[in-house]
TORPA-4810 file (N, C-alpha, C, O; in nm, 3 decimals):
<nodes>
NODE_1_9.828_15.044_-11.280_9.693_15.084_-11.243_9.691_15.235_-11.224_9.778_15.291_-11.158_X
NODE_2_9.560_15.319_-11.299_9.628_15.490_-11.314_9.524_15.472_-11.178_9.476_15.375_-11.120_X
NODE_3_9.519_15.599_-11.163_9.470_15.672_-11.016_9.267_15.635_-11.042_9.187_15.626_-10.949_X
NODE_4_9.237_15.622_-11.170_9.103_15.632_-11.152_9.018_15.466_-11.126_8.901_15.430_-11.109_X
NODE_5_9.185_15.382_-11.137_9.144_15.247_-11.092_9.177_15.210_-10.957_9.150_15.103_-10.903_X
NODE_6_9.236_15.305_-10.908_9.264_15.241_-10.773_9.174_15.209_-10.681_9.075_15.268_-10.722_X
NODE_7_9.139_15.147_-10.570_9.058_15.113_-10.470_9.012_15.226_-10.414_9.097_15.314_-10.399_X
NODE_8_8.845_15.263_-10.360_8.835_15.431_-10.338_8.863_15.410_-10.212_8.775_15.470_-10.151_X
NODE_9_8.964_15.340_-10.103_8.974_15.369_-10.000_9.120_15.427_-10.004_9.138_15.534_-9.946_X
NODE_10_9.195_15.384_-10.048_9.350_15.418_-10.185_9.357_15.574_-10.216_9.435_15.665_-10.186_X
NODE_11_9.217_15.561_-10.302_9.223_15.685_-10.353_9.210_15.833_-10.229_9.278_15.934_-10.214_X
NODE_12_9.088_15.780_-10.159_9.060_15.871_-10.064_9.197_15.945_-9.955_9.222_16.056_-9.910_X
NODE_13_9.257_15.811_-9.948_9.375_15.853_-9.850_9.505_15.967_-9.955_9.570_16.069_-9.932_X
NODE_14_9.492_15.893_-10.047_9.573_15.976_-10.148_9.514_16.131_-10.182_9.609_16.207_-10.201_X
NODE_15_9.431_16.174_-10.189_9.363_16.252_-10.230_9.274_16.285_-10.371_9.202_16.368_-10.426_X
NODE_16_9.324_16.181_-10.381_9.230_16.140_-10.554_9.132_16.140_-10.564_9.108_16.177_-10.679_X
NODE_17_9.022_16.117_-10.500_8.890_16.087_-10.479_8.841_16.238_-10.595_8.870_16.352_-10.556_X
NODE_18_8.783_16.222_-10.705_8.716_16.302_-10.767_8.558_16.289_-10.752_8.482_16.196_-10.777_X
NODE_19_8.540_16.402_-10.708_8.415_16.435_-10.652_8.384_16.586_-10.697_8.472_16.665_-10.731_X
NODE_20_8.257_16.613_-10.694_8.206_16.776_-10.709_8.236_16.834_-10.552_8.218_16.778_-10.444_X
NODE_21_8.289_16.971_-10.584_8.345_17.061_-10.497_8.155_17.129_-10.451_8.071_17.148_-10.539_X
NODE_22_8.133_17.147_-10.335_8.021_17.225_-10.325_8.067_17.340_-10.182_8.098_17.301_-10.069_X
NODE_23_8.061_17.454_-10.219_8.124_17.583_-10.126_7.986_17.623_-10.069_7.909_17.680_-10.146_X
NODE_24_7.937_17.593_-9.907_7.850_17.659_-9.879_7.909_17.756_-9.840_8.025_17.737_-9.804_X
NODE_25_7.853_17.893_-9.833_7.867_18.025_-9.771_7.725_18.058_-9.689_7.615_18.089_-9.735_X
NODE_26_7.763_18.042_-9.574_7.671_18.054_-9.472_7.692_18.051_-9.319_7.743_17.951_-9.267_X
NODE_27_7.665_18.126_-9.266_7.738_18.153_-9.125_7.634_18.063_-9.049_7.663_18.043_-8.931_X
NODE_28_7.500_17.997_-9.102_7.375_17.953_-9.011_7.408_17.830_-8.958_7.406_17.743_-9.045_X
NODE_29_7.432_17.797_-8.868_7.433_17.634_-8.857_7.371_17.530_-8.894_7.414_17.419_-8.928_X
NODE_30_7.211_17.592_-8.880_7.117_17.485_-8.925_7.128_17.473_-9.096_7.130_17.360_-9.145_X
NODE_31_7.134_17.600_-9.188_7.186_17.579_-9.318_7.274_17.469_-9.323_7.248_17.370_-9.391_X
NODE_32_7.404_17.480_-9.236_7.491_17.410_-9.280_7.471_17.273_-9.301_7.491_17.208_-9.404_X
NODE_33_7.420_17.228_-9.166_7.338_17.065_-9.146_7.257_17.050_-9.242_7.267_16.936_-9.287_X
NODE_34_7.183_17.110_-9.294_7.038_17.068_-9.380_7.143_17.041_-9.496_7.151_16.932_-9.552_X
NODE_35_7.228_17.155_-9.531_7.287_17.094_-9.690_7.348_16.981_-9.661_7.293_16.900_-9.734_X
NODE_36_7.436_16.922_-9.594_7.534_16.835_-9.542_7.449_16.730_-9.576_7.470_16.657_-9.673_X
NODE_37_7.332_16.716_-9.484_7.246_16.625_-9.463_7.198_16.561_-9.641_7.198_16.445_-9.683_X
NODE_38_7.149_16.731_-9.735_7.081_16.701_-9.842_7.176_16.628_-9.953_7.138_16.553_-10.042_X
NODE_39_7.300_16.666_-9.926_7.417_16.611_-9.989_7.440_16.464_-9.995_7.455_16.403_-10.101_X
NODE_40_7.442_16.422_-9.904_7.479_16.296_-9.872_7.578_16.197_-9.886_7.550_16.078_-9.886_X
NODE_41_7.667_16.230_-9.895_7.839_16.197_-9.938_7.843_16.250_-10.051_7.957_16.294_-10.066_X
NODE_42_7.771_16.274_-10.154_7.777_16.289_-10.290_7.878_16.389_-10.353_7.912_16.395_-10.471_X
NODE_43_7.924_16.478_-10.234_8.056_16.579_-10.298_8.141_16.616_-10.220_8.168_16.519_-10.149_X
NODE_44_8.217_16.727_-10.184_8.279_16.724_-10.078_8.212_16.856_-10.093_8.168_16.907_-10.196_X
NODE_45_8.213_16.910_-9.948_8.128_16.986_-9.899_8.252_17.099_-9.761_8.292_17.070_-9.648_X
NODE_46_8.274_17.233_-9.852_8.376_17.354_-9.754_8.236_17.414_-9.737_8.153_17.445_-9.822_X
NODE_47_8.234_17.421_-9.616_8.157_17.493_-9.551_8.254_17.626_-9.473_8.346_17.628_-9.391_X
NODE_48_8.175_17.733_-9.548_8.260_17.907_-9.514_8.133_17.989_-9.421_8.014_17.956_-9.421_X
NODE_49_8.182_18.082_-9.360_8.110_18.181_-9.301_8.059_18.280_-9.375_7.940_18.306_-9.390_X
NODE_50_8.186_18.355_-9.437_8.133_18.414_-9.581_8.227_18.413_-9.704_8.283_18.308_-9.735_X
NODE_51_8.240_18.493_-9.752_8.334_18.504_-9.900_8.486_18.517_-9.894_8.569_18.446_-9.951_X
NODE_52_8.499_18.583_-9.841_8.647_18.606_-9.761_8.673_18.430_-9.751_8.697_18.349_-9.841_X
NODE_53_8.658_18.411_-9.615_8.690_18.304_-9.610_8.667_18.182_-9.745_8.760_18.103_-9.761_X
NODE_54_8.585_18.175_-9.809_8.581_18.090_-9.913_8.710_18.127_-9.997_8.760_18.028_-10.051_X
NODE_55_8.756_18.215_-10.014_8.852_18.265_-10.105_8.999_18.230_-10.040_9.095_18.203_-10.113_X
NODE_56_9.009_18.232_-9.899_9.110_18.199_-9.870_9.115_18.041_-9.857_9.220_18.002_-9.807_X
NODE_57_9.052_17.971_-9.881_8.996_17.814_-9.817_9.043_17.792_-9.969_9.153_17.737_-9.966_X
NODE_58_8.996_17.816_-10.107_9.021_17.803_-10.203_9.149_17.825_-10.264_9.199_17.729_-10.322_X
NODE_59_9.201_17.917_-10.260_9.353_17.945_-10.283_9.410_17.829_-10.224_9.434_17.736_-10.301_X
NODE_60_9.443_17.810_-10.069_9.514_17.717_-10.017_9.503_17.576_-10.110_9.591_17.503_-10.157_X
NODE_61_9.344_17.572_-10.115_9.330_17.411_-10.222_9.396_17.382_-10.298_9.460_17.278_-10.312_X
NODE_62_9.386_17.518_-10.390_9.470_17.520_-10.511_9.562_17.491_-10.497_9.586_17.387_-10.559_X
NODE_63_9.660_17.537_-10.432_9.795_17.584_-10.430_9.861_17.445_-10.315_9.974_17.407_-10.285_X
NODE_64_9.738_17.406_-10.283_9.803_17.274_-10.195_9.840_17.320_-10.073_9.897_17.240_-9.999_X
NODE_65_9.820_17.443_-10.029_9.884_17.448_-9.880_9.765_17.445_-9.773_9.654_17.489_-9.802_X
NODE_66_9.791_17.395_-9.661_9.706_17.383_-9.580_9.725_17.512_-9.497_9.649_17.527_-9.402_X
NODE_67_9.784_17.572_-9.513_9.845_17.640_-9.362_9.873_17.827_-9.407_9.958_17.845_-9.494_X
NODE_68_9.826_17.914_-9.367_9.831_18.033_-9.431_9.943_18.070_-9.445_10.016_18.008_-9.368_X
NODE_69_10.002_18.150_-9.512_10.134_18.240_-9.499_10.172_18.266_-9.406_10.111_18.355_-9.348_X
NODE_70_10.323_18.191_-9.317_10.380_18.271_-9.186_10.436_18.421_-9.220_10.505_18.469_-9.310_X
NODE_71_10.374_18.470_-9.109_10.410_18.622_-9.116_10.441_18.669_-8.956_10.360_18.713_-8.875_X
NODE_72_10.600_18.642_-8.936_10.641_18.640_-8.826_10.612_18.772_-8.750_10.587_18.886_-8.791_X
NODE_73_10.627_18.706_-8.597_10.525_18.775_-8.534_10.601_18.960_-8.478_10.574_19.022_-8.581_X
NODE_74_10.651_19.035_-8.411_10.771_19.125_-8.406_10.822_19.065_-8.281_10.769_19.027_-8.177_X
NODE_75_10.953_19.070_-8.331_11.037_18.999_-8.223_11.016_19.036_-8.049_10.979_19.146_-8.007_X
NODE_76_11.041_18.949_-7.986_10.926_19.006_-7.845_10.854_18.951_-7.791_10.868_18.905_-7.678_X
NODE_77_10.706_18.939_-7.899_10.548_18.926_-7.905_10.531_18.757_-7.885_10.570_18.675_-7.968_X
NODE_78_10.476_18.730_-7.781_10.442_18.580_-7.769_10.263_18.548_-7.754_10.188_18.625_-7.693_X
NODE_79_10.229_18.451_-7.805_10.058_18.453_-7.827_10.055_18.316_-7.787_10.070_18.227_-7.870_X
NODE_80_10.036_18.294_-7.670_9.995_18.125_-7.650_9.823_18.111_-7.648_9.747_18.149_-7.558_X
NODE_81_9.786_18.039_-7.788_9.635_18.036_-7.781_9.596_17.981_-7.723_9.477_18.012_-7.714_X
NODE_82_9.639_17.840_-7.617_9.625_17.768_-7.550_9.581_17.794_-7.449_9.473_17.771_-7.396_X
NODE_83_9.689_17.856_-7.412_9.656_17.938_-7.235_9.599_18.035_-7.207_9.574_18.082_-7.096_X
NODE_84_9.560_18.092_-7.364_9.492_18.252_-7.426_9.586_18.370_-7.326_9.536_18.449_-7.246_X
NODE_85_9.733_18.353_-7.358_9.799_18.483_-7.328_9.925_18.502_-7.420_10.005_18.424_-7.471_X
NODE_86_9.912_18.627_-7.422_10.003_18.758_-7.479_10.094_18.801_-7.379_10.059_18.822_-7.263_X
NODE_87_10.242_18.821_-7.433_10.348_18.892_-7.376_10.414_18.960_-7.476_10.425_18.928_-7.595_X
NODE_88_10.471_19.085_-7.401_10.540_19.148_-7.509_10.661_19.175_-7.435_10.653_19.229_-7.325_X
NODE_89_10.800_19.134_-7.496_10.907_19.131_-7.398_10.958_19.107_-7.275_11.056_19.154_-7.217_X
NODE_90_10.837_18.988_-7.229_10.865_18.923_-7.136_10.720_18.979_-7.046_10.699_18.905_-6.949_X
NODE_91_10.635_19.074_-7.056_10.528_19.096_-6.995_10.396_19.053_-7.048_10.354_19.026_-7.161_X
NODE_92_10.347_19.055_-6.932_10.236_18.995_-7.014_10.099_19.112_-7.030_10.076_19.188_-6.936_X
NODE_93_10.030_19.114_-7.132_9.911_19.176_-7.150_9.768_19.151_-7.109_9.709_19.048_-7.140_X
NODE_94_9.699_19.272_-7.020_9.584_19.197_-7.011_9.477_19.194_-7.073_9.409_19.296_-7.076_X
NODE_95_9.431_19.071_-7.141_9.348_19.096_-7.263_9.245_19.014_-7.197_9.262_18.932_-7.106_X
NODE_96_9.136_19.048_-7.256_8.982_19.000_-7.208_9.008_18.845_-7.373_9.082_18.831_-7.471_X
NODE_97_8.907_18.779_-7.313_8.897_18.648_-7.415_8.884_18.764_-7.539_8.991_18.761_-7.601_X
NODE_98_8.824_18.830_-7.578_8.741_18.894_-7.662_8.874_18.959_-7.760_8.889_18.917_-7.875_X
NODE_99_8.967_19.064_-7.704_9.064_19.054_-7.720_9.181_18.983_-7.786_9.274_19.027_-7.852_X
NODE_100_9.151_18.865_-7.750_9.249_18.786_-7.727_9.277_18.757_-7.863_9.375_18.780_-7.933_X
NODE_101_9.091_18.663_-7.897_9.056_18.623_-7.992_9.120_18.692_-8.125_9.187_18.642_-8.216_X
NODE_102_9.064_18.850_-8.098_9.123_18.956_-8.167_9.226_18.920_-8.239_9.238_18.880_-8.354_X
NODE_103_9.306_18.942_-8.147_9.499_18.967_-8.184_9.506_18.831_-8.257_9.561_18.819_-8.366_X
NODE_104_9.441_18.719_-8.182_9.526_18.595_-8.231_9.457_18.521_-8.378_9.476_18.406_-8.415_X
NODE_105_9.374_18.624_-8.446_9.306_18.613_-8.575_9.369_18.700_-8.637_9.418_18.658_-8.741_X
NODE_106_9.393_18.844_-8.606_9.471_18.915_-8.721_9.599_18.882_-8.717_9.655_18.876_-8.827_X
NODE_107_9.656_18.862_-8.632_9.837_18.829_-8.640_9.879_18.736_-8.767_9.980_18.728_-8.837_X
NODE_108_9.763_18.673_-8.764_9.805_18.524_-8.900_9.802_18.583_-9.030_9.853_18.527_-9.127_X
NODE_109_9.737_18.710_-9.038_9.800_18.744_-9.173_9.741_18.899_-9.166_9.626_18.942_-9.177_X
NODE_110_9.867_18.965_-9.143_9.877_19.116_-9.108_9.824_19.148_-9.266_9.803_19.085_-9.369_X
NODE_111_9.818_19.262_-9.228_9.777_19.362_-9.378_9.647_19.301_-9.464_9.611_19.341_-9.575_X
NODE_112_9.595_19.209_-9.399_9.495_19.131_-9.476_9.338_19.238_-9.432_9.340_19.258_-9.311_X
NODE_113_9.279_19.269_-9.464_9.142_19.311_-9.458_9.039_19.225_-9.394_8.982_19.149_-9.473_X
NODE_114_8.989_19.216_-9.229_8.935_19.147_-9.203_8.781_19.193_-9.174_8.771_19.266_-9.076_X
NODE_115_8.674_19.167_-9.233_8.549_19.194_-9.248_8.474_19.203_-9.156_8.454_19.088_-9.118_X
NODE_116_8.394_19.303_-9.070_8.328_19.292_-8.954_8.249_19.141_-8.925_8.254_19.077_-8.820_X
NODE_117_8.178_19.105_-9.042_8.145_18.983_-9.029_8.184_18.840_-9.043_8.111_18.740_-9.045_X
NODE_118_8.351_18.853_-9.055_8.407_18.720_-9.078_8.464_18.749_-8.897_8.456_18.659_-8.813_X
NODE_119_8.527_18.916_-8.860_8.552_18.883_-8.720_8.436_18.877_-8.608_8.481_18.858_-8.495_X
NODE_120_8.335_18.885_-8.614_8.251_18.888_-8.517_8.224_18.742_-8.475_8.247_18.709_-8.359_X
NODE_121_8.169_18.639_-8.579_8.145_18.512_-8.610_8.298_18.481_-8.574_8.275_18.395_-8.488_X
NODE_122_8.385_18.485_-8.576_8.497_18.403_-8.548_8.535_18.441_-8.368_8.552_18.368_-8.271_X
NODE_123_8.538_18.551_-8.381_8.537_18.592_-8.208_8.414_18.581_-8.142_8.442_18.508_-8.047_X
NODE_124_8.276_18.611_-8.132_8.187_18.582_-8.080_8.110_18.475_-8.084_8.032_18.438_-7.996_X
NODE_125_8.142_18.404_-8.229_8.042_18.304_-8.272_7.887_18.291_-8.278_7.810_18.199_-8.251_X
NODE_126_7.867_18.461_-8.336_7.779_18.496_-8.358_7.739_18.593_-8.479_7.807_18.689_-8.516_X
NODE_127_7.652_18.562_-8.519_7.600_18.655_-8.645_7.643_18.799_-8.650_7.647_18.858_-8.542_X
NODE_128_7.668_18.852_-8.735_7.696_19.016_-8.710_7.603_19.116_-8.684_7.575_19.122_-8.804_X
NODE_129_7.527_19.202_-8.634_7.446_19.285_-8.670_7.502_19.408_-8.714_7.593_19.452_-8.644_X
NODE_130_7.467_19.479_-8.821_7.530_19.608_-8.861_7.489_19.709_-8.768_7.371_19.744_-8.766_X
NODE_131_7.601_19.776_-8.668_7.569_19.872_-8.626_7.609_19.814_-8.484_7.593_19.901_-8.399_X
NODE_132_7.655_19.694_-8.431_7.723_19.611_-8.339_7.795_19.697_-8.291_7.864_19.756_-8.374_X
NODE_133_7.810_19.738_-8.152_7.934_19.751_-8.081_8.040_19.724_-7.998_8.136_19.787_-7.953_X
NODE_134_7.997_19.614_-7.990_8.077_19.511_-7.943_8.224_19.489_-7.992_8.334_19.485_-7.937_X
NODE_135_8.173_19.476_-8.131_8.370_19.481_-8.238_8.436_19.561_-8.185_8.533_19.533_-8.114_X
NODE_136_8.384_19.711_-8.217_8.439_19.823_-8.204_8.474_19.878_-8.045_8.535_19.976_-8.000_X
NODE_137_8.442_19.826_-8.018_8.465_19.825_-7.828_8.586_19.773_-7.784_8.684_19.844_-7.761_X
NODE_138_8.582_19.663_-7.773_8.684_19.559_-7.824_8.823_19.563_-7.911_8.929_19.517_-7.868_X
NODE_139_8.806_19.624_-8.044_8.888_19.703_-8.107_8.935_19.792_-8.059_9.057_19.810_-8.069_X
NODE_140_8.859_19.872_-7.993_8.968_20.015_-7.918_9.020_19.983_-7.795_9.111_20.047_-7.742_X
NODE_141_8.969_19.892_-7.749_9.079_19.880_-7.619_9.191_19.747_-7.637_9.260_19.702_-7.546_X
NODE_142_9.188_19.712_-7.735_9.262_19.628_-7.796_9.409_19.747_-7.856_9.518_19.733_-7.800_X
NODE_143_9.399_19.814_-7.924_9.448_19.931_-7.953_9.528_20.029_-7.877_9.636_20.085_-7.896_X
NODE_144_9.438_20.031_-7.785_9.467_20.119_-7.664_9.611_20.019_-7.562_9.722_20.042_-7.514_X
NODE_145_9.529_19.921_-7.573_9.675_19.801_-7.463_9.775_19.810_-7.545_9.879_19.862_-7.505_X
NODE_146_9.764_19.755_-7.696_9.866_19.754_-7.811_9.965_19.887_-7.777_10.079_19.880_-7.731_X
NODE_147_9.904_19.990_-7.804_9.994_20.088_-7.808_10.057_20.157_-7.679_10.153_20.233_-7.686_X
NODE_148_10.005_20.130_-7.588_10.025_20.159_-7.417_10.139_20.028_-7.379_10.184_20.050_-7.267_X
NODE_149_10.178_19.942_-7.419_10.244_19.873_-7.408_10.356_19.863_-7.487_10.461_19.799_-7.470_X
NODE_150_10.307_19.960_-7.607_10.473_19.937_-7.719_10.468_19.836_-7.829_10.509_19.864_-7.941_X
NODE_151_10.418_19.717_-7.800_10.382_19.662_-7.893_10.375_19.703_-8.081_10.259_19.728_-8.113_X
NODE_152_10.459_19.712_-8.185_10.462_19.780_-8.292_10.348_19.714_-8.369_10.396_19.677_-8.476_X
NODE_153_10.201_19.680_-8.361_10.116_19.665_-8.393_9.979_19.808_-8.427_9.941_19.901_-8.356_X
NODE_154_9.962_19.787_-8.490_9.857_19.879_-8.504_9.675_19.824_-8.589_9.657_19.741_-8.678_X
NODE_155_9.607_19.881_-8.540_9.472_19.825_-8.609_9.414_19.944_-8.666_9.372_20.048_-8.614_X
NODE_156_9.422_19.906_-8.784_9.359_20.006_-8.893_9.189_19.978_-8.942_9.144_19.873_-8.990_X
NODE_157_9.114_20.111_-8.912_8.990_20.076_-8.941_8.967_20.085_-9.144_9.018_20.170_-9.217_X
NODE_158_8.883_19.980_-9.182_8.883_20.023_-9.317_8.696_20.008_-9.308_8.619_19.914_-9.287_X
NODE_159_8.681_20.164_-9.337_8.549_20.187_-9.354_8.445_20.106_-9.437_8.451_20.077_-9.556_X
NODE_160_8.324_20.068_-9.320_8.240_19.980_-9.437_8.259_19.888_-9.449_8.177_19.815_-9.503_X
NODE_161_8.400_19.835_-9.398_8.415_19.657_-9.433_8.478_19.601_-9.274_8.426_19.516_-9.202_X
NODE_162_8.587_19.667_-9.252_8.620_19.596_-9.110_8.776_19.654_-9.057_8.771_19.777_-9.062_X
NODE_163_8.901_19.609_-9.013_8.998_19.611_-9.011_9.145_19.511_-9.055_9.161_19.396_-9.096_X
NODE_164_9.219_19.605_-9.028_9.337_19.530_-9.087_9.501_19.582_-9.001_9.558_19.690_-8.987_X
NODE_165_9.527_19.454_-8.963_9.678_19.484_-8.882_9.785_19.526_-8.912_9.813_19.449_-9.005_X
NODE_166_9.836_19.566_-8.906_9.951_19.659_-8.966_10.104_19.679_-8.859_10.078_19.712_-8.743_X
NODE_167_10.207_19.667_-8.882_10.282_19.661_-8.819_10.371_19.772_-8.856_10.418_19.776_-8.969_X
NODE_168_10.399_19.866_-8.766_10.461_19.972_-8.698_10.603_19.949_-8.641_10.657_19.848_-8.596_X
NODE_169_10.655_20.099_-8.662_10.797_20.101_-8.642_10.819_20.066_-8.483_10.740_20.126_-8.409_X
NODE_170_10.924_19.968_-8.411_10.939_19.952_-8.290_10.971_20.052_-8.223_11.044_20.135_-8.278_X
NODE_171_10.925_20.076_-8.081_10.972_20.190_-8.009_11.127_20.101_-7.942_11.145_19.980_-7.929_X
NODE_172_11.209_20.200_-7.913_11.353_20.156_-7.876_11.360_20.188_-7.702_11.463_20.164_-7.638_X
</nodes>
């Protein structure tokens, strides 16, 4: 029996289930529901914030991985998202939630370009407005602890789009 006869409860668990892919890109909630809703099982349905994320959601598909690239953290550096705290060599950092959020979104994949509006919506859970200062607030004293502490992290602004983490020579 090939895969397109199997039972679709079979198939589903397997991952077989052929269906149309539909990528919303939309940070709105109520968008999201109305398509969901207009859909009606009829495809499978990735719902993204914006493009960025669709692109990384897609690759993984492809490629079968669920789980981003580990990109270990500098030896030291501990991030319990749980308990929402940071230590660096046994101390701990004091980071506001806001912060926190910060560090523990770029760490997962340094050098990556993260978009004012994929981090605002992921740390605030809110829409971006251009011209927000909140990010950038946030960002510099994020920066400011980073480097006042030693920490070989650094946050690089990339004009026009957002930032990107970067890891720096350790102080001894």
């Amino acid at each position: 029996m090939g895969s397109s006869e199997q039972p679709a409860d079979t198939q589903r668990r397997s991952g077989a289930v052929e269906a149309p892919l539909v990528v919303a890109v939309t940070a709105d909630a109520e968008q999201q529901c109305d398509l969901v809703k207009r859909i009606d099982g009829s495809a499978i349905v990735l719902l993204v914030p914006d493009l960025d994320s669709a692109v990384v959601a897609l690759s993984r598909r492809s490629t079968g991985s669920t789980a981003p690239a580990v990109h270990p953290l500098p030896e030291g550096l501990a991030i319990d998202e749980r308990r929402m705290s940071v230590t660096w060599r046994g101390e701990a950092l004091r980071l506001t939630q806001y912060e926190h959020r910060l560090l523990t979104i770029m760490v997962r994949e340094p050098d990556r370009v993260w978009t004012n509006e994929y981090l605002h919506l992921s740390v605030w859970r809110t829409r971006f407005l251009a011209g927000a200062s909140d990010l950038s607030s946030s960002v510099k004293r994020l920066r400011r602890k980073l480097e006042s502490s030693g920490v070989p992290l650094r946050i690089e602004s990339v004009r026009g789009v957002g930032f990107r983490l970067v890891r720096t020579a350790p102080e001894r």
